[in-house]
C-alpha positions as CSV (number, residue, x, y, z in Angstrom):
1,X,1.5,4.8,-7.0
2,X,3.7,5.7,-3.8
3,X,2.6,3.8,-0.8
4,X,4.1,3.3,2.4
5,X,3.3,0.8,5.0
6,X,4.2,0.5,8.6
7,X,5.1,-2.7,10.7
8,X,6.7,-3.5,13.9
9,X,5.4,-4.7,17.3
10,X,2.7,-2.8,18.8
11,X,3.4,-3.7,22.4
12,X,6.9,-2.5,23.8
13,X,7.8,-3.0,27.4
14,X,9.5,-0.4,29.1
15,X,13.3,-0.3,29.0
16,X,13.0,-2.1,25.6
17,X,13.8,-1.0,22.1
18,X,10.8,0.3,20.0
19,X,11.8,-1.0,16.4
20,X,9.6,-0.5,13.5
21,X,10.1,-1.0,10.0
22,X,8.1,1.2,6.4
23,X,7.6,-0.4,3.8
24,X,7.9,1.7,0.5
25,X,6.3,0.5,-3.4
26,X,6.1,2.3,-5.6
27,X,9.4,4.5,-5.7
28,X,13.1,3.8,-4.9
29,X,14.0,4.9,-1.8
30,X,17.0,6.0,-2.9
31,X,15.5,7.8,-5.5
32,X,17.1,11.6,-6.2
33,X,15.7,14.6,-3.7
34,X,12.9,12.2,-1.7
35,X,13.2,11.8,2.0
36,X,11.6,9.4,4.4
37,X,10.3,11.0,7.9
38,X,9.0,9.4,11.0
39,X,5.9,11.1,12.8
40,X,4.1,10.1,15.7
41,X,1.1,11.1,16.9
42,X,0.0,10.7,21.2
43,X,-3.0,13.1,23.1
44,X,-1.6,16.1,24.7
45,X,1.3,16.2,21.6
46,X,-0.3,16.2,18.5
47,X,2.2,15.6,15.5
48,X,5.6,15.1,16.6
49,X,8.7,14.6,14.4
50,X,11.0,12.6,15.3
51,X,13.3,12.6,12.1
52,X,14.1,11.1,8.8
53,X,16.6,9.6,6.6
54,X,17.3,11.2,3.0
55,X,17.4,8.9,0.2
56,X,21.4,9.2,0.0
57,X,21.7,8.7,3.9
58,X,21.9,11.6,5.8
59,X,20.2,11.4,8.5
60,X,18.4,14.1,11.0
61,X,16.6,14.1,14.4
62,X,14.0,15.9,16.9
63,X,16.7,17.1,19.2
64,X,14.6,16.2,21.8
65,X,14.5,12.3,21.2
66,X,18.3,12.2,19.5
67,X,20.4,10.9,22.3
68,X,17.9,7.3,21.7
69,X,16.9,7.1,17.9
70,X,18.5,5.8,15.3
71,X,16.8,5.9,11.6
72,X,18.4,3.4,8.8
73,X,17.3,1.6,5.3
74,X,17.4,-1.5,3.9
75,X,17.5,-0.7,0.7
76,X,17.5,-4.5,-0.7
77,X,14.0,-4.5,0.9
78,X,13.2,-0.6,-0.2
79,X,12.5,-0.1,4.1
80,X,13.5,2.6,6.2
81,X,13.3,1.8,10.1
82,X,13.0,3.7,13.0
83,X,14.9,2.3,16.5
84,X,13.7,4.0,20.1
85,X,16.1,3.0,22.5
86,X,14.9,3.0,26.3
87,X,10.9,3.1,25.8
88,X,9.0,4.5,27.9
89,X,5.0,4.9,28.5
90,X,5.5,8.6,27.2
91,X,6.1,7.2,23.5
92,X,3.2,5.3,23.4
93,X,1.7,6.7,20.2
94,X,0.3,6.3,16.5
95,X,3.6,5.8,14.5
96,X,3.5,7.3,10.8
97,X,6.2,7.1,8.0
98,X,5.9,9.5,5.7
99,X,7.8,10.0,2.3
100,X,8.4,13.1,0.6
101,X,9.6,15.3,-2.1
102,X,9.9,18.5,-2.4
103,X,6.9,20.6,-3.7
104,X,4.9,17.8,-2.8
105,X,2.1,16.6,-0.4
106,X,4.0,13.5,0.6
107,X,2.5,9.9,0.8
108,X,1.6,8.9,4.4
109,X,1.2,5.3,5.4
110,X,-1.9,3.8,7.7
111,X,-0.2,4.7,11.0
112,X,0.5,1.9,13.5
113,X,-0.4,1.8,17.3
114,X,2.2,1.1,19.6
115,X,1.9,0.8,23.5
116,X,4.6,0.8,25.9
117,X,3.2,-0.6,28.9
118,X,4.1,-4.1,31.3
C-alpha cells in the first residue's frame, strides 16, 4: 500500500525558506514511470501546483513560483522535498505531496498546514 506522508515546520517567518520533506512506503521512489508532485491548497486559489520530481530526476515547475523552488530526493530515505525560497504570507497554505503513475488516481498524503507569519 502507497502512502505518502508530509513533514516540515508549520510556521515559516517571512524572508525564510519554506522546507518540507514526503515521506513515501510503500513503493520506490525511483521506481519506473511514477512521479512525485507538490500541491498546495490556500482560500481564493484552490489547488495550485507547484511541481514535481520524476522518479529518474527530472524535475518541473509552476512557472509562476520557479525562479524560488527547488524539488529534490533523498532516495536513501525514499523522500522527495520541496524548498520555497523567500516566503511570504501569500504561501501560507495546506501542503500536499502526491505520487503518481500514469493511468492512475495517485496516492495523496494528509496535507500539512504551514503559516508564514512573524
Amino acid at each position: 500500500q502507497v502512502q505518502l506522508q508530509e513533514s516540515g515546520p508549520g510556521l515559516v517567518k517571512p524572508s525564510q525558506t519554506l522546507s518540507l520533506a514526503c515521506t513515501v512506503s510503500g513503493v520506490s521512489i525511483t521506481t519506473a514511470d511514477y512521479y512525485w508532485t507538490w500541491i498546495r491548497q490556500s482560500p481564493g486559489k484552490g489547488l495550485e501546483w507547484i511541481g514535481c520530481i520524476t522518479y529518474n530526476a527530472y524535475t518541473y515547475y509552476n512557472p509562476s513560483l520557479k525562479s524560488r523552488t527547488s524539488i529534490s530526493r533523498d532516495t536513501s530515505k525514499n523522500q522527495f522535498t520541496l524548498q520555497l525560497t523567500s516566503a511570504i504570507p501569500e504561501d501560507t497554505a495546506v501542503y500536499y505531496c502526491v505520487g503518481r503513475i500514469d493511468f492512475s488516481f495517485g496516492n495523496w498524503g494528509q496535507g500539512t498546514q504551514v503559516t508564514v507569519s512573524s
